[in-house]
DSSP file (Angstrom, degrees, kcal/mol; ACC not computed):
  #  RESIDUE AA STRUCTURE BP1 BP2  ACC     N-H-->O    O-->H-N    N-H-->O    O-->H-N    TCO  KAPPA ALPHA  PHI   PSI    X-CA   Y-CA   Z-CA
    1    1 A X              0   0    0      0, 0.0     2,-0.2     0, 0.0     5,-0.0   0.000 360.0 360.0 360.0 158.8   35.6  111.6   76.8
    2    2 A X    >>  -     0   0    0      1,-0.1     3,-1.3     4,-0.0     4,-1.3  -0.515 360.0-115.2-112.1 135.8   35.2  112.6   73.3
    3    3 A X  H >> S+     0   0    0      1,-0.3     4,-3.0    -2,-0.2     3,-0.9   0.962 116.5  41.2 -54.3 -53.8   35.5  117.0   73.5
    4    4 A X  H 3> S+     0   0    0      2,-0.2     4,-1.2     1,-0.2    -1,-0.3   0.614 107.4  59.8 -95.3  16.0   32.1  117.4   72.4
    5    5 A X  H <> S+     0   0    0     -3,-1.3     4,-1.9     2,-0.2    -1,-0.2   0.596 106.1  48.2 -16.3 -61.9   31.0  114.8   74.4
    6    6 A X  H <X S+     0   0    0     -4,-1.3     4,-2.9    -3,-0.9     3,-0.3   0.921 110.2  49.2 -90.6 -55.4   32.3  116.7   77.3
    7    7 A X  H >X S+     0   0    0     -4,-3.0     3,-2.1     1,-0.2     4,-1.1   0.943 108.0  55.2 -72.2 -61.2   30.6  120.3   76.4
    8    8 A X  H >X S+     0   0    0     -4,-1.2     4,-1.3    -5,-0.3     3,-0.5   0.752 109.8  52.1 -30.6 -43.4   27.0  118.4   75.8
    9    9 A X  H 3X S+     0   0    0     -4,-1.9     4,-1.5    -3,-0.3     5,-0.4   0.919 115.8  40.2 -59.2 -42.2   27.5  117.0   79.7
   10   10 A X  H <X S+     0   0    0     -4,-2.9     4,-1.0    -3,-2.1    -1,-0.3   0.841 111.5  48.5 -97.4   5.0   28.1  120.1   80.9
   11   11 A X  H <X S+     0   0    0     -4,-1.1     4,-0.9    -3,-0.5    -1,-0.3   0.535 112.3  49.5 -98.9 -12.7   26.0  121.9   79.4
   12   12 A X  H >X S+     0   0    0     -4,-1.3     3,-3.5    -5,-0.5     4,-2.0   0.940 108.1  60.0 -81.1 -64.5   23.1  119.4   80.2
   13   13 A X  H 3X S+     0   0    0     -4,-1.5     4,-2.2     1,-0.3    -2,-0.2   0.872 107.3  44.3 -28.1 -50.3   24.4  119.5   84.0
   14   14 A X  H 3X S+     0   0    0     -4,-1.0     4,-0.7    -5,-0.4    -1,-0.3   0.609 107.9  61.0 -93.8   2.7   23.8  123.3   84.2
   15   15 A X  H <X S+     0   0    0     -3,-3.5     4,-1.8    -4,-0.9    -1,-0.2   0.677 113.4  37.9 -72.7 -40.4   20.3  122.8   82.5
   16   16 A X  H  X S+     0   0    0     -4,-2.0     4,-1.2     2,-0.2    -2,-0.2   0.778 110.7  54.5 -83.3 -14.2   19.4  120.8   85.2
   17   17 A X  H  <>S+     0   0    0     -4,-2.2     5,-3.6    -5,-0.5     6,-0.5   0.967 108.7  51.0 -66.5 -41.2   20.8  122.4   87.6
   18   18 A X  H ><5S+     0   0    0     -4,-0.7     3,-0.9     3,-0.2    -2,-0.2   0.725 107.0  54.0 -45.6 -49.7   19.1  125.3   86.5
   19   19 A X  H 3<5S+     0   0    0     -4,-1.8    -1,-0.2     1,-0.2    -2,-0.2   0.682 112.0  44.1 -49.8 -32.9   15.7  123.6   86.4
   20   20 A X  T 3<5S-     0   0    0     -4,-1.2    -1,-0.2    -5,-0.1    -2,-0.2   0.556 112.1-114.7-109.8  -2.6   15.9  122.5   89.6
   21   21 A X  T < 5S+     0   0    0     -3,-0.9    -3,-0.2     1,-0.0    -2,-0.1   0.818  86.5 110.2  85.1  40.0   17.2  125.8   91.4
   22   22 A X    >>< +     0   0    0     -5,-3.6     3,-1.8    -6,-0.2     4,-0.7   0.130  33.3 121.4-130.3  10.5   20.6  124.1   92.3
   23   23 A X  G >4  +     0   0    0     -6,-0.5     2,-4.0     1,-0.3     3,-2.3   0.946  61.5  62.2 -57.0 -71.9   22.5  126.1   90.0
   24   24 A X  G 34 S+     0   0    0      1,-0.3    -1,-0.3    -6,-0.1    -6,-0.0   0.283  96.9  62.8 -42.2  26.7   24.9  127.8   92.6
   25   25 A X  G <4 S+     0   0    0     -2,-4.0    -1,-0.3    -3,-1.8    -2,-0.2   0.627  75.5 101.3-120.4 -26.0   26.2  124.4   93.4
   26   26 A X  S X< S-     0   0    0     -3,-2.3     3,-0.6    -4,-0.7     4,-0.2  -0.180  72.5-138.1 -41.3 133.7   27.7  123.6   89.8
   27   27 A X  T 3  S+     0   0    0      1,-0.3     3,-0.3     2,-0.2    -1,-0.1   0.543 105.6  64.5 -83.8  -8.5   31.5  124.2   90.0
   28   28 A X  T 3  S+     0   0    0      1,-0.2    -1,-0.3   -18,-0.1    -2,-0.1   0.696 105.1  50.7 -93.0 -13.2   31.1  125.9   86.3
   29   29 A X  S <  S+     0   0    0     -3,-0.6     2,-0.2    -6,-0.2    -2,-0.2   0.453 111.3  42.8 -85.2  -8.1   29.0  128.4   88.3
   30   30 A X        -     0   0    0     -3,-0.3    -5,-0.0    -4,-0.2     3,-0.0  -0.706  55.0-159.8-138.7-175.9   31.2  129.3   91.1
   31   31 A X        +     0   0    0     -2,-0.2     2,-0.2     2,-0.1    -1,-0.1   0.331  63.9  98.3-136.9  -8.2   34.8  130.0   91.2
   32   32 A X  S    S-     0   0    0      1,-0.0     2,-0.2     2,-0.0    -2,-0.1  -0.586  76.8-114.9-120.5 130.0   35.6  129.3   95.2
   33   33 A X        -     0   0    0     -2,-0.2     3,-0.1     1,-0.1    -2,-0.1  -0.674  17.5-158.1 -74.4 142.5   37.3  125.4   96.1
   34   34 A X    >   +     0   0    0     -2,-0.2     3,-1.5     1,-0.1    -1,-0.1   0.177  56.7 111.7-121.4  13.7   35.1  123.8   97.9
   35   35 A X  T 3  S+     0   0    0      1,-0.2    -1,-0.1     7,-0.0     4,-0.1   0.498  70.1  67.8 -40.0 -16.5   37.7  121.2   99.6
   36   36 A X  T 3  S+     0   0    0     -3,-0.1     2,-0.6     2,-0.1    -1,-0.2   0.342  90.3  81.2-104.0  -3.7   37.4  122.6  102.7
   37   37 A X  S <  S-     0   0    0     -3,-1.5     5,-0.1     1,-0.1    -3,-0.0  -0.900  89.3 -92.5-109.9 141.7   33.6  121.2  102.9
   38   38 A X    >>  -     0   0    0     -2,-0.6     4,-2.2     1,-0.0     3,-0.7   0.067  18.7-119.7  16.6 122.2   32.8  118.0  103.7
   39   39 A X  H 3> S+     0   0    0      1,-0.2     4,-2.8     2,-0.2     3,-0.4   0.968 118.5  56.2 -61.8 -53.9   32.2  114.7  101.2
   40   40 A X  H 3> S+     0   0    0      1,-0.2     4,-1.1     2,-0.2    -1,-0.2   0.634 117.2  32.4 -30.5 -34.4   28.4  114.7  103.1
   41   41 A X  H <> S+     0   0    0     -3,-0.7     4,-1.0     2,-0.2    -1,-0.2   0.723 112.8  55.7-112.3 -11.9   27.8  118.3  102.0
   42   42 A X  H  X S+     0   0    0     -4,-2.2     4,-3.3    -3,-0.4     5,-0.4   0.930 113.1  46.9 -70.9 -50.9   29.5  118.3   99.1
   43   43 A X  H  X S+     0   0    0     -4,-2.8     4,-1.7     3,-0.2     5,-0.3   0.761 110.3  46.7  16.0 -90.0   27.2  115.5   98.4
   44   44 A X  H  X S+     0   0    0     -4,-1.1     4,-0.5     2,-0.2    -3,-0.2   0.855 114.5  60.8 -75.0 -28.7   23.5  117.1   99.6
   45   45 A X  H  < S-     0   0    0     -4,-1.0    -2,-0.2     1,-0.2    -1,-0.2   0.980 127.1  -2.1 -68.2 -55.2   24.8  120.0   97.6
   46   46 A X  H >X S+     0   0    0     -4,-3.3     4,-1.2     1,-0.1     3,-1.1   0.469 106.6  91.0 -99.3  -2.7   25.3  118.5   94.1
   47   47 A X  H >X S+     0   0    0     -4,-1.7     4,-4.3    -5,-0.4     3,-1.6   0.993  89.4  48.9 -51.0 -48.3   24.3  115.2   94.5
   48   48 A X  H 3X S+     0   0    0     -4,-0.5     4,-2.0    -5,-0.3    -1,-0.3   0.797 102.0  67.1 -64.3  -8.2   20.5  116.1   93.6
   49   49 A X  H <4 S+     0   0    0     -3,-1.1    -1,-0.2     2,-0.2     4,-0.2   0.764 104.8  33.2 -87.4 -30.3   21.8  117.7   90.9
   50   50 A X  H << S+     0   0    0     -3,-1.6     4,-0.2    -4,-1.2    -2,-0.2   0.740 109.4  73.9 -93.8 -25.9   23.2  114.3   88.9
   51   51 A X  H >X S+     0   0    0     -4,-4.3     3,-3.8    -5,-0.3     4,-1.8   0.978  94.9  43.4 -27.5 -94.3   20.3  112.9   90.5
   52   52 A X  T 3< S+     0   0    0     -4,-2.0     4,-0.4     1,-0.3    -1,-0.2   0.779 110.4  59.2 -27.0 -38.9   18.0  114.8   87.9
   53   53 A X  T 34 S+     0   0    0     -4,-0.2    -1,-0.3     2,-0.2    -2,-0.2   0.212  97.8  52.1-110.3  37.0   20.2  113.9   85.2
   54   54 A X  T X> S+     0   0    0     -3,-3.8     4,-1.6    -4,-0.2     3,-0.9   0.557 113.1  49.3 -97.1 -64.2   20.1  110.2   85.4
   55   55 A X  H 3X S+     0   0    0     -4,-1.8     4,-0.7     1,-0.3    -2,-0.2   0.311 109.4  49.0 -87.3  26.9   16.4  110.5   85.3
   56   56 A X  H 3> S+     0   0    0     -2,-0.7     4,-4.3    -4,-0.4    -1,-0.3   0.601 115.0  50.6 -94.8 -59.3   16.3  112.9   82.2
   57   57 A X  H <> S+     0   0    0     -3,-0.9     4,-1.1     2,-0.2    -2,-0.2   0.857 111.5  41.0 -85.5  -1.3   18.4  110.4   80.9
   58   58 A X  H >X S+     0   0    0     -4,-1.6     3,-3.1     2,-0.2     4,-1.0   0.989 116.8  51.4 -62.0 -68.6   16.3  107.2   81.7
   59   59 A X  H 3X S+     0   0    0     -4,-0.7     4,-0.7     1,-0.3     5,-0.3   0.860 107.7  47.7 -41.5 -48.2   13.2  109.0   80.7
   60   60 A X  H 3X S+     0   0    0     -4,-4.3     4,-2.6     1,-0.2    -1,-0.3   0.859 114.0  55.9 -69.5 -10.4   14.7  110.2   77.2
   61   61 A X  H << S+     0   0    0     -3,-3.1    -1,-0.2    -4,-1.1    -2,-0.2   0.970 108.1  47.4 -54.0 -67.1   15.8  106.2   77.0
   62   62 A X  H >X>S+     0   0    0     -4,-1.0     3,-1.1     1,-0.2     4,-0.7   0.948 103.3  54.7 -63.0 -61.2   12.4  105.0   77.4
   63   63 A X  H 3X5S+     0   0    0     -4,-0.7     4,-1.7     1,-0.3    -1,-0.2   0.882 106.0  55.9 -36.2 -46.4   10.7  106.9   75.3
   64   64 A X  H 3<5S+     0   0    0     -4,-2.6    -1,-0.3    -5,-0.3    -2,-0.2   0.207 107.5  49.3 -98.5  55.1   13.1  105.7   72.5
   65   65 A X  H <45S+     0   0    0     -3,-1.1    -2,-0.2     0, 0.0    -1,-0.1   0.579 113.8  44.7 -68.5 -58.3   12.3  102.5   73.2
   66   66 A X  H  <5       0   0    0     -4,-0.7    -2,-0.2     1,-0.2    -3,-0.1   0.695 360.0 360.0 -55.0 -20.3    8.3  103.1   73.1
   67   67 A X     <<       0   0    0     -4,-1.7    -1,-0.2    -5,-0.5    -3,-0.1   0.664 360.0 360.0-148.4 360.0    8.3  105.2   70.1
């Protein structure tokens, strides 16, 4: 992925993460390996978190289609 590619993604991940109060699950937020945790919790932790940003990015899709 193209370097400034890469900062826009993560900086859009920790805008949503932020929006959505999930921020302490972002690995740019924490410093601690979290190998020790489970694929299932690692999962419910951030999962919602790409969640949000696939439908940020559908929505900004459709819209420039409509307009």
């Amino acid at each position: 992925m193209h370097p400034e590619c890469y900062d826009a993604m993560q900086k859009f991940k920790i805008e949503c993460a932020t929006d959505i109060g999930r921020l302490q699950f972002c690995k740019e937020n924490n410093d601690h390996y979290k190998g020790e945790q489970s694929a299932r919790q690692n999962g419910s932790e951030g999962g919602p978190i790409g969640g949000e940003m696939v439908k940020r990015m559908i929505a900004s899709y459709e819209q420039g289609l409509n307009g």
